[in-house]
C-alpha positions in Angstrom: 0.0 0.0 0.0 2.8 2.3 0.7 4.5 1.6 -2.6 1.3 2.5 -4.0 1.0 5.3 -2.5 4.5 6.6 -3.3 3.7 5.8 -7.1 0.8 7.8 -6.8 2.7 10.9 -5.3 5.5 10.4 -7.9 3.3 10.4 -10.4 1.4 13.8 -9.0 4.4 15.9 -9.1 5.5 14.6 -12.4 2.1 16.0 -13.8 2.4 18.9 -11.9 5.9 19.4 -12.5 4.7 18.9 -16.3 1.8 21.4 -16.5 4.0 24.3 -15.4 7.0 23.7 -17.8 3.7 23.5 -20.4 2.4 26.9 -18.9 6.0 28.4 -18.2 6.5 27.7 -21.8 3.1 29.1 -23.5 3.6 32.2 -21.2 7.2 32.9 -23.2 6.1 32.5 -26.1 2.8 34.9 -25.7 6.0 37.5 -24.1 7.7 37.0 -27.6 11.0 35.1 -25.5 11.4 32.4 -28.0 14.3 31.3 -26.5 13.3 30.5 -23.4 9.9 29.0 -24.6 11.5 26.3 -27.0 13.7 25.1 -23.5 10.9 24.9 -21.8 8.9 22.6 -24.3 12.5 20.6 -24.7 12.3 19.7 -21.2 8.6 18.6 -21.0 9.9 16.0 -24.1 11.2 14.1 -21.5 8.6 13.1 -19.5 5.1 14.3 -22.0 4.6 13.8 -25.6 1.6 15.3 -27.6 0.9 17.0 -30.7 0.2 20.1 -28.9 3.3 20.7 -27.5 4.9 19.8 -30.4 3.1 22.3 -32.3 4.1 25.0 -30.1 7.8 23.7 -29.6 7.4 24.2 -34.0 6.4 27.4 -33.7 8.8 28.8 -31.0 12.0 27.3 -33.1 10.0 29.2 -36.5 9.7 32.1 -34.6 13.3 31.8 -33.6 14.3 31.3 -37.4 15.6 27.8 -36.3 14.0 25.9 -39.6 14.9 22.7 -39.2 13.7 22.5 -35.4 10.9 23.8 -36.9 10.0 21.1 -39.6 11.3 18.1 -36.7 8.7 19.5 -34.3 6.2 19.5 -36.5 6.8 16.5 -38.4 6.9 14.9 -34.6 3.4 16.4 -33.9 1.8 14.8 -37.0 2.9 11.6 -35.9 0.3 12.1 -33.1 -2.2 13.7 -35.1 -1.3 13.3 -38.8 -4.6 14.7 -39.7 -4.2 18.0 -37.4 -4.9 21.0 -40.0 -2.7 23.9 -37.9 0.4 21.4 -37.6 -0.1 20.6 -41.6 -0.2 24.4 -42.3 2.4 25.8 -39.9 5.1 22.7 -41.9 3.7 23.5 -45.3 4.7 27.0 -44.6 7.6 25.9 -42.9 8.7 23.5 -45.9 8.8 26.7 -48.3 12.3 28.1 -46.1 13.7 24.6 -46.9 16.3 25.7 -49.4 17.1 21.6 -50.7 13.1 20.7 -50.8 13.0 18.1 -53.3 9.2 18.0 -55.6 8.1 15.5 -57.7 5.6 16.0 -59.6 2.1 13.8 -59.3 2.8 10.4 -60.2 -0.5 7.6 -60.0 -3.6 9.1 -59.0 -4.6 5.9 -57.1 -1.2 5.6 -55.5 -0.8 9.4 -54.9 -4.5 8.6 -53.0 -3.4 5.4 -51.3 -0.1 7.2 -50.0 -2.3 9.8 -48.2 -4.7 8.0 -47.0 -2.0 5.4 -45.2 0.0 9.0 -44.1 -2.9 10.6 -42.4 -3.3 7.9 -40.2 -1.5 6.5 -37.0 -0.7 2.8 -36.8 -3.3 3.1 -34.0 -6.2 4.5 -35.8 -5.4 1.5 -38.3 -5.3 -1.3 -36.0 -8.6 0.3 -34.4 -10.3 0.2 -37.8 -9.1 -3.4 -38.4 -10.6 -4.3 -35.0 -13.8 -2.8 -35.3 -14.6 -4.6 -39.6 -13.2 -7.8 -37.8 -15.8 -7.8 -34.9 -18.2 -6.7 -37.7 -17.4 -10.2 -39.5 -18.2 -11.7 -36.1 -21.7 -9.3 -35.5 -23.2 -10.4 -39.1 -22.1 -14.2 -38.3 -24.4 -14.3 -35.1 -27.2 -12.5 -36.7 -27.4 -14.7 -39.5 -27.3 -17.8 -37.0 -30.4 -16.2 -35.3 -31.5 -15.2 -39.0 -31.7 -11.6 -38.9 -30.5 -11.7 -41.5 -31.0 -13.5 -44.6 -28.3 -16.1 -45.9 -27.4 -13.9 -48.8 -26.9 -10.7 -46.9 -25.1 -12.5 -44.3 -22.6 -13.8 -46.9 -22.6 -10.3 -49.4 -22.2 -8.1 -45.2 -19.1 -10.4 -44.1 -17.3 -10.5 -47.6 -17.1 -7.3 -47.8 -15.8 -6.7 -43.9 -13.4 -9.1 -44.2 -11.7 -7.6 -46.9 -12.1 -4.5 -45.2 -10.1 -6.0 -42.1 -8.0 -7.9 -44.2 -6.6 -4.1 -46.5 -6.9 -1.8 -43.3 -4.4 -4.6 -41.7 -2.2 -4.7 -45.2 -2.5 -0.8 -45.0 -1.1 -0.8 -41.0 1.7 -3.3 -41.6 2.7 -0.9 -45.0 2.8 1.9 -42.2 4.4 0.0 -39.9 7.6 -1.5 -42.3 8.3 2.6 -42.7 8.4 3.7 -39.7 10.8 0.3 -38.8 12.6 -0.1 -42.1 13.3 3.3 -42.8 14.0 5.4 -39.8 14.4 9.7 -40.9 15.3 12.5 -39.5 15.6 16.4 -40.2 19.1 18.4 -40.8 18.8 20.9 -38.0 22.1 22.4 -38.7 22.1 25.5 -41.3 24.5 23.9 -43.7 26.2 20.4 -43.8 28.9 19.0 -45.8 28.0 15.7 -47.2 31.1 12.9 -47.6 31.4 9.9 -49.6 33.2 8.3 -46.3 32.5 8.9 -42.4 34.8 11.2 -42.3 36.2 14.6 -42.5 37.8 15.1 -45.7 37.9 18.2 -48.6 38.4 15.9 -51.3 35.5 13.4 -50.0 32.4 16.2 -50.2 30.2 14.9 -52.4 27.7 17.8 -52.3 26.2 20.3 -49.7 22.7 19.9 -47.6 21.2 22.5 -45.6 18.3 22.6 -42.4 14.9 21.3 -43.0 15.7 18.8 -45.3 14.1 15.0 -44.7 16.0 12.5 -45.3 16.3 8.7 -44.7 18.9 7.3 -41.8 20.4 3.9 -43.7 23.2 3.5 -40.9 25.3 4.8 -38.1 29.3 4.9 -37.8 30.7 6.0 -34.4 29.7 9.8 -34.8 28.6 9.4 -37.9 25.3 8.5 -39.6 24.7 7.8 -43.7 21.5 9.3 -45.3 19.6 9.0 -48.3 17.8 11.7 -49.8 14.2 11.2 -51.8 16.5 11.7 -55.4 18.5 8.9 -54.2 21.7 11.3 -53.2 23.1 9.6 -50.6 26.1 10.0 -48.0 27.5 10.6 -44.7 27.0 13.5 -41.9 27.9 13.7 -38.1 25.2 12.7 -36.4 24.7 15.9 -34.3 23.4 17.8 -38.0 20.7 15.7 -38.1 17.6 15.0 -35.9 16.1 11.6 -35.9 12.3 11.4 -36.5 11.8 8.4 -34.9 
């Protein structure tokens, strides 16, 4: 009982110790101390995560002309909420400071759709979905046992769930092999000199990043991490330019 009860204190003062860092932090910001308010959102990371603060910790680094803490925070928050409009705005605007942002232009319509449909939705929100069309499959089996409803409805009703459970699941695992498979981060530092070996050499740059940029982390070297970038550019940084989204 009196571990318990310790846990229970701990956990009070944690929340408490949380909301004012949270309140300390939004109170900067409203006094235009930037600074100050992006250290105190750094320090609530280690104990609270939400899109909220997130947002906020984005807009304190924009506001500080920090882009690439910018785009992690935000990109961090829509991991959250992928489908929170103010955190899609605030990065779109974000995204035009990038000076490396690589566009392509619109490839397959149904792919282009598939892609953002899988994108604006947590692994969470998937698995949910998947649970809720398989206990449908279940639902219709009972009440065509007890013949609500008719054998051809019954049939036509758990088809279709089924493969509705069966491609939100295919949909969640897709989600899932990116986020494992192919871990990203963001260049927070303004400019970085990329080399064709883990280390620093002149004659080894192979070309010149700068903050904001995405790009896919393939591996890791002592202090040193090879990246990937969407036009298949690829080669090593130190690991302190870039942030890891993951």
């Amino acid at each position: 009982m009196r571990i318990l009860y310790l846990a229970l204190l701990f956990s009070n003062l944690i929340a408490s110790n949380a909301d004012s860092l949270f309140v300390r932090g939004n109170y900067y910001f409203d006094d235009e101390k930037y600074v100050q308010a992006a250290r105190s959102y750094e320090r609530l990371l280690n104990s609270v995560e939400h899109a909220d603060l997130y947002y906020n910790l984005g807009n304190s680094y924009y506001r500080m002309g920090e882009v690439g803490h910018a785009v992690w925070a935000y990109e961090k928050g829509l991991q959250f909420e992928p489908r929170n409009r103010d955190i899609k705005h605030n990065l779109e605007i974000t995204n035009t400071r990038v000076k490396d942002r690589i566009d392509f232009p619109d490839g397959f319509v149904l792919l282009d759709w598939y892609n953002a449909y899988k994108n604006s939705r947590t692994i969470n929100d998937l698995l949910m979905w998947g649970s809720v069309f398989l206990l449908l499959v279940g639902l219709v089996y009972v009440l065509g046992q007890f013949r609500f409803l008719g054998r051809q409805t019954t049939v036509k009703l758990q088809m279709t769930f089924v493969i509705l459970t069966i491609l939100i699941h295919g949909i969640c695992l897709d989600k899932y092999w990116d986020i494992a498979e192919k871990p990203e981060g963001v260049i927070v530092s303004t400019s970085v000199n990329v080399y064709s070996v883990p280390a620093v050499r002149d004659e080894m740059i192979v070309f010149k990043i700068h903050e904001g940029l995405k790009a896919e982390i393939t591996q890791s070297q002592d202090n040193w991490v090879e990246i990937i970038l969407l036009d298949g550019k690829k080669g090593w940084i130190p690991v302190n330019t870039i942030r890891p989204l993951s």
